[in-house]
C-alpha positions in Angstrom: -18.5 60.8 71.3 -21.5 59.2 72.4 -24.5 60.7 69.9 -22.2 60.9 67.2 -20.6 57.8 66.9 -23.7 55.5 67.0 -25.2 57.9 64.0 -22.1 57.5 62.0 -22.4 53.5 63.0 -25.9 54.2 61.2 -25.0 55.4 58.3 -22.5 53.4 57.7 -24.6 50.4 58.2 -27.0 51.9 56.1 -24.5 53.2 53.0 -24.1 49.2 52.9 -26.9 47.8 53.6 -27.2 44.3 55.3 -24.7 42.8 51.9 -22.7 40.5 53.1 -23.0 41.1 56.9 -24.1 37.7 58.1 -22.1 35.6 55.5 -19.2 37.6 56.0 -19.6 37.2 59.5 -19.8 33.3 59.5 -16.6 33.3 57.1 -14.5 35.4 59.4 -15.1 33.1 62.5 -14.8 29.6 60.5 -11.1 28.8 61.3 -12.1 29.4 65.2 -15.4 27.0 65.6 -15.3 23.3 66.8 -15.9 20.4 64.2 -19.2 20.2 64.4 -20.0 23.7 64.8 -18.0 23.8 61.3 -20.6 21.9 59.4 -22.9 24.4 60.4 -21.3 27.4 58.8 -20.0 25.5 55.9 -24.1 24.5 55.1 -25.1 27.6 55.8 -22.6 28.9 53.3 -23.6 26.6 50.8 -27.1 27.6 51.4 -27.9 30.4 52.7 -30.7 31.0 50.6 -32.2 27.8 51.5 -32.4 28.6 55.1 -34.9 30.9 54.6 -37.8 28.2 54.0 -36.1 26.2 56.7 -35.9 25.3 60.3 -33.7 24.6 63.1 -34.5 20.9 62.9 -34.3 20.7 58.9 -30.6 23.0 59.1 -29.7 20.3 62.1 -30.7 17.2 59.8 -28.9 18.5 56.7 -25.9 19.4 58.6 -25.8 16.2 60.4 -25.4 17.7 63.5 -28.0 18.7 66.4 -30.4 21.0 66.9 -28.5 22.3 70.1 -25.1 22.5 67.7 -27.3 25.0 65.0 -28.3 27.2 67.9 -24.9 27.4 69.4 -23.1 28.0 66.1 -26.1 31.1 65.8 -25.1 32.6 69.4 -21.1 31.6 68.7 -21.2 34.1 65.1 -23.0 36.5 67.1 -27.0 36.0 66.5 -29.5 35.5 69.2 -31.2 32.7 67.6 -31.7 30.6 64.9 -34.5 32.8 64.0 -32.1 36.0 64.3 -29.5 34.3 61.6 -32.7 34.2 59.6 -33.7 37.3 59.2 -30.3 38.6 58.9 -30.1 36.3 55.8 -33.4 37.7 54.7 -32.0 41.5 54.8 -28.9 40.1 52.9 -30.9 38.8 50.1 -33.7 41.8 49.8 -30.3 44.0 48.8 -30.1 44.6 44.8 -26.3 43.5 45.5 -26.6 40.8 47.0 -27.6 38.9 43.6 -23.9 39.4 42.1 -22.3 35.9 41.7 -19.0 35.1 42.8 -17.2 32.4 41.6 -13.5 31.0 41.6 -11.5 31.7 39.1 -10.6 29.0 36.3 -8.0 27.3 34.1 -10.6 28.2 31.5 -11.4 31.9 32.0 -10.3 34.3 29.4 -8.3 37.6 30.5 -11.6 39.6 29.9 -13.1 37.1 32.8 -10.3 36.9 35.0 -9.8 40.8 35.0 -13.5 40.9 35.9 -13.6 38.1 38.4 -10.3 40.0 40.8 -12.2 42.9 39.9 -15.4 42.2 41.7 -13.6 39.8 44.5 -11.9 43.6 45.5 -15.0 45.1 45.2 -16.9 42.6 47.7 -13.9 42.0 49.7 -14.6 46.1 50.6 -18.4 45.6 50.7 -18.2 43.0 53.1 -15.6 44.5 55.3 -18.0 47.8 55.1 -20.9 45.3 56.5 -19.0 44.5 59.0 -16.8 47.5 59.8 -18.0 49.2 63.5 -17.2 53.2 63.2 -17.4 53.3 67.4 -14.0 50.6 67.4 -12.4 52.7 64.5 -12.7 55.9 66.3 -11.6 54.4 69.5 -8.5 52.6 68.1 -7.6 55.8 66.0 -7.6 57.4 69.9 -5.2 54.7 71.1 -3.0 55.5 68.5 -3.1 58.9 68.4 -2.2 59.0 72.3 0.1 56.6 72.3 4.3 57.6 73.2 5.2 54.8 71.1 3.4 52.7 68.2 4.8 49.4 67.6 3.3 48.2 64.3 3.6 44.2 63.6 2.8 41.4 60.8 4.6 39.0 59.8 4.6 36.6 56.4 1.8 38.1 53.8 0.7 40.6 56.6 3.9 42.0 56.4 3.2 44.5 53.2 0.1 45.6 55.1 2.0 46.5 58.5 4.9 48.5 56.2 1.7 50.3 54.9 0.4 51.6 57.8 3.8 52.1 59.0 4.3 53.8 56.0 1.2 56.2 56.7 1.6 57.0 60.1 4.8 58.1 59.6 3.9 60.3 57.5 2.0 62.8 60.4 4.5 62.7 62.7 3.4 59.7 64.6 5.9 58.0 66.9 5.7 54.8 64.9 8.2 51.5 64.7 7.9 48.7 62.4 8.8 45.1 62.3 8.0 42.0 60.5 10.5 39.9 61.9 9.5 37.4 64.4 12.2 37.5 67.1 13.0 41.3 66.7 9.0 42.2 67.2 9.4 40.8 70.6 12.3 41.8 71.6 10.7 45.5 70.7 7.5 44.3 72.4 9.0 44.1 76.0 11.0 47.5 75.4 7.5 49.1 75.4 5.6 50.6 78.7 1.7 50.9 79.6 1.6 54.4 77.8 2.8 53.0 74.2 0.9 50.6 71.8 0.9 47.9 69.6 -1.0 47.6 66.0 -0.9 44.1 64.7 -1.9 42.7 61.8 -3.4 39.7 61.0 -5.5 38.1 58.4 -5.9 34.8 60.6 -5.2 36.2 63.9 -3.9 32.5 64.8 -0.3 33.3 63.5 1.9 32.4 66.3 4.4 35.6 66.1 2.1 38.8 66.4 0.0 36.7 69.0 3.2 36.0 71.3 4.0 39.5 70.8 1.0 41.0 71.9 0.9 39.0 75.1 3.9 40.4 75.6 3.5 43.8 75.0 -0.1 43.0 77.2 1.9 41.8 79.9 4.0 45.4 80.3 -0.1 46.7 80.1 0.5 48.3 76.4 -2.5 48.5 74.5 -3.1 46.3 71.7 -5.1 46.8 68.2 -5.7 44.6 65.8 -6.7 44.0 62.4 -8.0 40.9 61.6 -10.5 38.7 59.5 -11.1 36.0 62.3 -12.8 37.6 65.6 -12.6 34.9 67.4 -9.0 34.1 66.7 -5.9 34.1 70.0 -5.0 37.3 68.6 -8.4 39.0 68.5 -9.5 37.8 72.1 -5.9 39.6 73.0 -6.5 42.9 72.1 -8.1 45.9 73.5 -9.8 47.0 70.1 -10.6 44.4 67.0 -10.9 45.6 63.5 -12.6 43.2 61.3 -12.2 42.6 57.6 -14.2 40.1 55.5 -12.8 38.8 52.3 -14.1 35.7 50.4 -11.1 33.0 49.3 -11.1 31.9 45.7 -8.6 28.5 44.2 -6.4 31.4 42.5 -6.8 34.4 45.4 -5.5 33.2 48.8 -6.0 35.2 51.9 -2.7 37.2 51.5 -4.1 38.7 48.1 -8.0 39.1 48.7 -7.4 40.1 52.9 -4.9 42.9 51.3 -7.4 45.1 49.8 -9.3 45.3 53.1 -6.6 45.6 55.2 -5.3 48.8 53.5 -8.9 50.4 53.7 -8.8 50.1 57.6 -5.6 51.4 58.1 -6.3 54.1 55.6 -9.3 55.1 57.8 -7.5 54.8 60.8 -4.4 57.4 59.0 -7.3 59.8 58.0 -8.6 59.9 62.3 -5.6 60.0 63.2 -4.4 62.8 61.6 -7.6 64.4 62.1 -7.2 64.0 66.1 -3.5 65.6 65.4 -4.3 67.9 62.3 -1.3 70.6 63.6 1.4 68.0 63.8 0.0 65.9 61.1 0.2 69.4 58.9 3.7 69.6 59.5 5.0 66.4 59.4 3.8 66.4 55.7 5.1 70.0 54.8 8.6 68.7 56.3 8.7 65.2 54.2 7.9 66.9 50.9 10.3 69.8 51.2 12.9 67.1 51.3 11.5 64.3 48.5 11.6 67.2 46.0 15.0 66.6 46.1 14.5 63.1 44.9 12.6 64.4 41.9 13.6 65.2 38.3 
């Protein structure tokens, strides 16, 4: 998969260009960081333009924190350097897209604007998730699926509607798939599995207590575990054998459980499209048997 894989990592890097990528990457990892590595995401947030014409000591100064903190936070969200985060900025900026404002929505706005404002969120919600999306981790937890004997799909509280989804989905080509969103039962499930089944779980914080405890338990029986998650350093994340990243920007009106969604159902709609690839014979016939028997349930 070798050849292939990294060339469709390219284009797919390249279909989105650097949008979003480092700003999406510092908003994923924010609940995870340490105080004062906080203050450094949250400026360079605030201004990430800024930073451009800046350096390590001015970003330190401005953040009232050290210059040792603003390289650290840089190697923590996954730059080299200070000079790395930089120029990953840059890219972000040079991008035609990059100049679309986005802005919470307000007591004020008109239909028209609020329509407009959900409407773009979704849209950069995808972008950004695109930006940070790796094709290589996609393909390999589409194989852990696609082996498994057993998929035990998880999410509790506003994850919940995304775990019936991709229950939902692989169901539908014949994959041995469970699902449960309740927080006892998911365990109990959990240490009913064995080292050849698997575990999705989903996650837009990947600090919820549930679908972590769940997968150290189905770890433990040496299950594999997958998740999808906007947070990659979160318990859950640093679980699991393969992480799938989303990126979605919070508004006042739009909290995680409504802008995380959209993302969330474009990774497990990937992840239904390889797996049924992997298994087009049973996934074939799986379909032809569900809609001989909805028809019935038609008028």
């Amino acid at each position: 998969m070798g050849k292939s894989a990294s060339k469709a990592g390219q284009d797919l890097r390249a279909d989105a260009g650097a949008v979003a990528g480092p700003l999406a990457r510092i908003r994923g990892i924010i609940p995870s960081l340490q105080r004062a590595e906080r203050k450094v995401a949250d400026y360079t947030l605030a201004n990430s333009e800024s930073i451009l014409a800046q350096s390590v000591g001015e970003v330190a100064m401005k953040a009232q924190v050290s210059e040792a903190t603003v390289i650290r936070f840089c190697r923590t969200a996954g730059f080299s350097g200070f000079q790395n985060l930089k120029i990953s900025l840059a890219r972000e900026y040079v991008s035609p897209l990059a100049s679309a404002v986005h802005q919470d929505i307000s007591e004020k706005d008109k239909p028209a604007q609020v329509a407009a404002k959900v409407f773009h969120s979704n849209i950069e919600s995808l972008k950004d998730t695109m930006a940070v999306a790796e094709p290589e981790k996609l393909a390999e937890a589409a194989g852990i699926i696609g082996r498994a004997a057993r998929v035990l799909v998880i999410g509790v509280g506003t994850s919940a509607p995304g775990a019936f989804d991709a229950y939902a989905k692989l169901m539908r080509i014949g994959a041995p798939v469970a699902l449960q969103t309740d927080a006892h039962l998911q365990m109990m499930e959990a240490a009913l599995l064995t080292e050849k089944d698997a575990v999705l779980a989903i996650s837009h914080s990947g600090a919820t207590m549930d679908p972590v405890e769940t997968a150290k338990v189905a770890k433990a029986i040496g299950a594999a575990v997958v998740c999808i998650t906007n947070n990659a350093l979160s318990p859950l994340a640093r679980l699991s054998d393969v992480v799938l990243l989303t990126a979605s920007r919070e508004t006042l009106f739009r909290a995680e459980a409504l802008s995380s969604r959209i993302a969330q159902t474009t990774i497990i709609d990937i992840l239904y499209v390889m797996v049924g690839m992997r298994h087009r014979k049973r996934a074939i016939e799986s379909a032809k048997k569900i809609e001989d028997v909805i028809t019935s349930k038609q008028y």
